[in-house]
N, C-alpha and C positions, 0 to 999 in steps of 0.2 A: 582278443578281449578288449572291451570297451572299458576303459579306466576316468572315472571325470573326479574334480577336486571339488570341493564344497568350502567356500571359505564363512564362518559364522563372525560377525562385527560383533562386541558386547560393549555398551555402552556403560559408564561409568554416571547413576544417577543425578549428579550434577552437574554432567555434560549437560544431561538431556536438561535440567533444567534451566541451564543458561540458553540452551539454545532455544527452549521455548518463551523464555523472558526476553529475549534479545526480540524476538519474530515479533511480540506482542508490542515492544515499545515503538518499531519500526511501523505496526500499524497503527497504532495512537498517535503517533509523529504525524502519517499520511491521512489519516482523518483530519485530526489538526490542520492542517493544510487545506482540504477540499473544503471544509467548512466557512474558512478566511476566505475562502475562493467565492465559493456561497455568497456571502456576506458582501462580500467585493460585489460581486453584478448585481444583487438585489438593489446598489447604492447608486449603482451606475445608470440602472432602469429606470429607477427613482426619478434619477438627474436627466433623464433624457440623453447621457454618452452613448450611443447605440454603436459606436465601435469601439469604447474601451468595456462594453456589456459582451459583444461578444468575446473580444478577447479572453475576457473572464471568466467565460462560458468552456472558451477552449481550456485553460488553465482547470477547471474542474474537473472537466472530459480527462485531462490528462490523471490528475489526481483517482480520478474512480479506474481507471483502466490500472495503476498500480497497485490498487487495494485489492482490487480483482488476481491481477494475477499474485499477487504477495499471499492471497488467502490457499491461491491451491500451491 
């Protein structure tokens, strides 16, 4: 005979709330951030810095790849 176990997690409503306040602040932090980042190369374009623009460019790149994966 084939026997398998089943284990059931129950989550205690205020876990799950913290844990979805916690995830929400962490992307608001990372928005915050891409946006500064934003704001940063639009300044440097302005200025003509054409390597502290890209830089800044990468620094956003970076920023959106964590939102992305923090979202799933």
């Amino acid at each position: 005979m084939h026997s398998s176990n089943t284990f059931v997690t129950f989550w205690h409503g205020s876990c799950l709330y913290t844990k979805r306040t916690t995830k929400f602040y962490i992307m608001k932090e990372l928005i915050k951030q891409y946006e500064t980042a934003k704001k940063k190369a639009l300044q440097f374009m302005q200025k003509g810095q054409i390597n502290n623009y890209f830089e800044a460019l990468v620094e956003m790149n970076h920023y959106k790849k964590m939102i992305t994966v923090s979202v799933n």
